[in-house]
C-alpha positions in Angstrom: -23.5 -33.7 48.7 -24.0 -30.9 50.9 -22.0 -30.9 54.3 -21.0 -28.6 57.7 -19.0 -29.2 59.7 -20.2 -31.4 61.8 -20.6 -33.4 58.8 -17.5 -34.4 56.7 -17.1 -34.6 53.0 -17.7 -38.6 52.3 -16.4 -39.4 49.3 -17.6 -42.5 47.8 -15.0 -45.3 45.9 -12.1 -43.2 46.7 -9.0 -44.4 47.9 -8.0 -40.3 49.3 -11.6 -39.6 51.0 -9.5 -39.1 54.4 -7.2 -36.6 52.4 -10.5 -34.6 51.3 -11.9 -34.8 54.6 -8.5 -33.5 56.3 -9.0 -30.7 53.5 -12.5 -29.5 54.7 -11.3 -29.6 58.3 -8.0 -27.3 57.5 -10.4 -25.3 55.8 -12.8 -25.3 58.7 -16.0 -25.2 55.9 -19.2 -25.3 57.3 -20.9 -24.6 53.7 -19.8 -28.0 51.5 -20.8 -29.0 48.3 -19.7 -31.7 46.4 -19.3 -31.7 42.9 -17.4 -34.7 42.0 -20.6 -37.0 40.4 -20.9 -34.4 37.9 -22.4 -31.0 37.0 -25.8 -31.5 35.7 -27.0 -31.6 39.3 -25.5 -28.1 40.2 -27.8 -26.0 42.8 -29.0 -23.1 41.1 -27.9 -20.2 43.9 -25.7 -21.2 47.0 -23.1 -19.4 49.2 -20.4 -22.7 49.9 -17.1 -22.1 52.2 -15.7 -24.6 49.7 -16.7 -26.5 46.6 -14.6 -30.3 46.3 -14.4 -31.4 42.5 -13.2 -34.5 43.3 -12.8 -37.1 39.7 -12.8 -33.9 37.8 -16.3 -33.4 36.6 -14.9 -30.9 34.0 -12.9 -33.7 32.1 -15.5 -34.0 29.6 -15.8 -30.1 28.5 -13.5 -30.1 25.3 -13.3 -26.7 24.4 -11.7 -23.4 26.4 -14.8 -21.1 26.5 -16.5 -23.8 27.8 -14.7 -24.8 30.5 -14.2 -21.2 31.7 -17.5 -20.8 31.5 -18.2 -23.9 33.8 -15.7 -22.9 36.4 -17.6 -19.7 36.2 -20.7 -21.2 37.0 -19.6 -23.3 40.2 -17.6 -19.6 41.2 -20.4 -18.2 40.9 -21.5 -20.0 44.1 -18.8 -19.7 46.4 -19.3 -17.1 49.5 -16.6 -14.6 48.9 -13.4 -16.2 50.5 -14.9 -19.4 49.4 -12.7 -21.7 47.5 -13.4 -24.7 44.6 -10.7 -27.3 44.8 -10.3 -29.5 41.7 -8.7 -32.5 41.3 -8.1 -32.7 37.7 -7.4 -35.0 35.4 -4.0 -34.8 34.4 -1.7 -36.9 32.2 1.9 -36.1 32.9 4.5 -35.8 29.7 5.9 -39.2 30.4 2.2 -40.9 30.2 1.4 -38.6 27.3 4.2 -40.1 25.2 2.4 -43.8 25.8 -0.6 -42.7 25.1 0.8 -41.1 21.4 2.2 -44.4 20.7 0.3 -46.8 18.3 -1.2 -49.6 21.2 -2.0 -46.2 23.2 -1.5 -45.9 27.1 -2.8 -49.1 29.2 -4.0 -48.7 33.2 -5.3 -51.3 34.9 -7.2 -51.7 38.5 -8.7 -54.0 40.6 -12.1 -53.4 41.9 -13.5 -54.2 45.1 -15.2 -57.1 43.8 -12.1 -58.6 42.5 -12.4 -57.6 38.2 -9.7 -55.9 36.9 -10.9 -52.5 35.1 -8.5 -52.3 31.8 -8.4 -49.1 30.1 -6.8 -47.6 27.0 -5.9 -44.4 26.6 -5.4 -42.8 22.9 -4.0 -39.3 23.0 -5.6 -37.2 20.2 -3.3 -33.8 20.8 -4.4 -30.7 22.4 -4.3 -32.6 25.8 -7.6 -34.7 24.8 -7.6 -38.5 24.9 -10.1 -41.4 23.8 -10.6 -43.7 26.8 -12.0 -47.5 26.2 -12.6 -49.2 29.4 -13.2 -52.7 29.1 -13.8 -52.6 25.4 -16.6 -50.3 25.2 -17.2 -47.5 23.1 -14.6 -45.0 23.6 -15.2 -41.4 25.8 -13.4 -38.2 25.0 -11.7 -36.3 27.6 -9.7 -33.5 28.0 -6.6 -33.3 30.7 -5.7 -30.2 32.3 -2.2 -28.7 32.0 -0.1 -25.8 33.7 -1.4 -23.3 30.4 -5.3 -23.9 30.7 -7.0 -20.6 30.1 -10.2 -21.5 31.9 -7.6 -21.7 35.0 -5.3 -18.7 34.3 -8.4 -16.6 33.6 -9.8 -17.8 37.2 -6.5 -17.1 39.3 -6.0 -20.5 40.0 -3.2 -21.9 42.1 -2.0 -25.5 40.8 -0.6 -28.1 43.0 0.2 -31.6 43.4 -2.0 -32.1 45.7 -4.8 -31.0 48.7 -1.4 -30.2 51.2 -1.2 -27.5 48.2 2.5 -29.1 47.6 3.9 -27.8 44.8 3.3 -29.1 41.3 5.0 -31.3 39.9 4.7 -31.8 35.8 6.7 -35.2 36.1 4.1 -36.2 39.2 0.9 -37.6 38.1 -1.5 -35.5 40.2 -2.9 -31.9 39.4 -5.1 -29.6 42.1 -6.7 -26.3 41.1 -7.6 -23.9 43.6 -10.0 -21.3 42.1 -11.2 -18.6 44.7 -14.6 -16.8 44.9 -14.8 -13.6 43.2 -13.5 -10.8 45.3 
């Protein structure tokens, strides 16, 4: 989704879409793209204030040189003082130790039409998990933590959350702010 700023970030089933918003307005970005549905539909060539990775649409890139090579992609269209703010997925230590345990790490939530979303989380070491929501067949992800290369190589600043707050490893939220190339 492309927006100025006349035209706020919407973010769709998202309970922190006024948070983002507030975000884009601090920011005052009148170049927006959205990146949160995924990064198959990336533009080719773009100059955007700021670049929202909302659901962290790098959660399914398993390996290091990948991911760097992903953020360096979506960098690669931010204007100069431009800035991509992720919200990754993260899995504090406490979680973690839940999700190592034989019966895995359970989260439940109730969707708007009133089902309950059941998922189990199985942690496979090197901050990856096996997700089965619902029963079906399980996804692989990988969490972020405060080591990543693909974020030290990219001078990111991490925080626990779009206030840029500082982070907190016990929290359960993790922001990466990756600036354009200078």
């Amino acid at each position: 989704m492309l927006a100025t700023s006349g035209d706020l970030v919407e973010m769709r089933l998202r309970d922190d879409a006024t948070e983002w918003k507030a975000l884009v307005e601090r920011l005052e970005a009148r170049r927006v793209l959205d990146i949160g549905s995924g990064l198959d539909g990336l533009p080719e060539e773009g100059e955007y204030d700021l670049i929202v990775a909302p659901n962290d649409p790098f959660a399914g890139i398993l390996e290091d040189g990948a991911r760097a090579a992903a953020i360096a992609k979506v960098r690669g269209l931010l204007a100069r003082d431009g800035l991509l703010v992720i919200e990754g997925l993260y899995v504090p230590p406490q979680e973690d130790a839940v999700a190592s345990a034989p019966d895995g790490l359970v989260r439940e939530r109730k969707l708007a039409d009133g089902s309950v979303e059941r998922e189990v989380w199985a942690a496979l070491g090197e901050h990856q998990y096996e997700i089965c929501t619902n029963g079906s067949s399980p996804v692989r992800v990988r969490a972020w933590h405060c080591g990543e290369t693909a974020l030290r190589e990219s001078d990111a600043r991490i925080a626990g959350g779009l206030d840029e707050r500082d982070f907190d490893p016990w929290g359960d939220r993790l922001i990466a702010v990756v600036p354009g190339w200078s």
